[in-house]
C-alpha positions as CSV (number, residue, x, y, z in Angstrom):
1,X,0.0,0.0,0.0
2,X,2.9,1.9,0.5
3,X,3.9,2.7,-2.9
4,X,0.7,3.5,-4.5
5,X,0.8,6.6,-1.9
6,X,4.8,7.0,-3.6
7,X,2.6,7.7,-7.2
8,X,-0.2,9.7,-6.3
9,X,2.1,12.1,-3.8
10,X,4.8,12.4,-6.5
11,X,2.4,13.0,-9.5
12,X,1.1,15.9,-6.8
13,X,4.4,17.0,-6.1
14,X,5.3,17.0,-9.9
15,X,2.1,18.8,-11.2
16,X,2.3,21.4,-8.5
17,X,6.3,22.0,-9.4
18,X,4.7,22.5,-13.0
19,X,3.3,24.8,-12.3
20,X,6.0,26.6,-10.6
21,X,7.1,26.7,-14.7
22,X,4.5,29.3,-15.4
23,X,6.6,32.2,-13.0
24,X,9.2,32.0,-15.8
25,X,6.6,33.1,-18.7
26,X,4.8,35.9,-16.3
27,X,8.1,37.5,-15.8
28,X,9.1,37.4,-19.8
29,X,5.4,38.7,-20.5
30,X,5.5,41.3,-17.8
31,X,8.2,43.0,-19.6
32,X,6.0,43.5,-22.8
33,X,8.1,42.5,-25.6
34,X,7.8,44.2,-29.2
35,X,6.1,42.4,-31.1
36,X,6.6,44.5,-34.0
37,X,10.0,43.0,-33.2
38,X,11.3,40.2,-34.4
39,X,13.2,39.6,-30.9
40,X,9.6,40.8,-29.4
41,X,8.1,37.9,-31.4
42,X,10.8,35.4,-30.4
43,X,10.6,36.3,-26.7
44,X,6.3,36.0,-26.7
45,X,6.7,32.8,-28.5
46,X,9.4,31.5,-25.8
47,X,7.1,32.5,-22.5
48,X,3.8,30.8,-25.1
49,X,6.2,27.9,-25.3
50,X,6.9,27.6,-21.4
51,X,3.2,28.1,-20.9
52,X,2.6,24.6,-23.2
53,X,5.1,22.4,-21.7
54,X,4.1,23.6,-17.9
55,X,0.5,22.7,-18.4
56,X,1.2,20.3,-20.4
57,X,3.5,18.5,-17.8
58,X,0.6,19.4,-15.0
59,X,-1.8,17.3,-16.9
60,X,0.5,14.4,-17.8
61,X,1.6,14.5,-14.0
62,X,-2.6,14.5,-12.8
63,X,-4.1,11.6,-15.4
64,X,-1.5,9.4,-16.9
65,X,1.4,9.4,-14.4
66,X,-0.5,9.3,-11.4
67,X,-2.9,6.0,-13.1
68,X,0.7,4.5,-13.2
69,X,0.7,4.5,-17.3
70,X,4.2,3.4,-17.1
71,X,4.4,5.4,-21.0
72,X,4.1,8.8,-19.0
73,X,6.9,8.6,-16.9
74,X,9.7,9.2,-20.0
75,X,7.1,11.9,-21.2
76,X,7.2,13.6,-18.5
77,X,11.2,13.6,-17.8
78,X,11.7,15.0,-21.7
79,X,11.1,18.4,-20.8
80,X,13.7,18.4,-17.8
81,X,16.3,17.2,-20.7
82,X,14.5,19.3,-23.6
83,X,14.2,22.7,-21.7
84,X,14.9,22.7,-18.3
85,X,18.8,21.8,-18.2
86,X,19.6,23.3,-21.3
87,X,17.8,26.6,-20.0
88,X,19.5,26.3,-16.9
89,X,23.3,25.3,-18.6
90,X,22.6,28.8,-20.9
91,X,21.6,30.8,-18.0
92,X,24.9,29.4,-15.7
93,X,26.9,31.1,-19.0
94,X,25.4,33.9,-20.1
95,X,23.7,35.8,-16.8
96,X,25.3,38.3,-15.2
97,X,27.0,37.1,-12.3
98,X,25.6,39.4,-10.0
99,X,22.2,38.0,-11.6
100,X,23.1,34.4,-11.1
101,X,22.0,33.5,-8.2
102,X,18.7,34.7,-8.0
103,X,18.0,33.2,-11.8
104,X,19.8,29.9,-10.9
105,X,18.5,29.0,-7.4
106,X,14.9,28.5,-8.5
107,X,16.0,26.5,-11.5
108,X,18.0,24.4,-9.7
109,X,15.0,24.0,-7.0
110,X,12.6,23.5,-9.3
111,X,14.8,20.6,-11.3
112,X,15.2,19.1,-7.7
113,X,11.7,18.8,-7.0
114,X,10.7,17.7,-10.5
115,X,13.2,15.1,-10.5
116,X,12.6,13.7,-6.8
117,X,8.7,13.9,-8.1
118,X,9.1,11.4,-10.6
119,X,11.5,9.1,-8.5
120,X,8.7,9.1,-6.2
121,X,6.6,8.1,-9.2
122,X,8.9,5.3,-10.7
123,X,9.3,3.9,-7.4
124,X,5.4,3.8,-6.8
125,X,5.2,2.5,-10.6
126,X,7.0,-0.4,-9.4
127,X,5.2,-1.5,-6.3
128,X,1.9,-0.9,-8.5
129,X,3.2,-3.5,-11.4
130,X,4.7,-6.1,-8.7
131,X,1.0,-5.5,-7.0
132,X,1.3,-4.1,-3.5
């Protein structure tokens, strides 16, 4: 019975960190980008971007992963690979260093989380399959 909890507490965990995602667009949007810009354009598609992947994670995290659909645990790791730790490699390099911190810190946090999340998942995956 123990691990079944494991699932549905770290597909919780993992759709609430998810969400967490959506700070990153606000921020980027609340700077109101040009879009008569081509940067403008590229920077609005970026935080429209970030909006699809955090919701989309949220809902792969509530349905899917927490039913144990063993298919949506590497579905929901690829955006850790495919955004987060290239994002977070890029902003290690190219932010100011006075800057770094306060950009890095919730990064790493938020890979942290997401990645003890689905631990907690692939662990309750496995007591699901092997029945208890």
């Amino acid at each position: 019975m123990r691990r079944p909890v494991l699932l549905r507490a770290g597909s919780a965990l993992l759709a609430v960190a998810s969400l967490g995602i959506l700070a990153a667009p606000i921020t980027i949007l609340r700077t109101h980008p040009d879009l008569a810009t081509r940067a403008g354009r590229h920077v609005f598609a970026g935080a429209m971007g970030l909006t699809a992947v955090a919701l989309l994670e949220c809902l792969l995290a509530l349905f899917p992963l927490r039913r144990g659909d063993r298919w949506a645990l590497p579905v929901a790791a690829l955006p850790f690979l495919v955004v987060g730790l290239p994002i977070f490699v890029v902003d290690a390099t190219y932010v100011p260093r006075a800057a770094r911190f306060n950009t890095l810190a919730p990064q790493a946090a938020g890979l942290l989380v997401g990645t003890l999340a689905l631990a907690m998942c692939a662990r309750g995956m496995v007591g699901k399959r092997a029945g208890t």
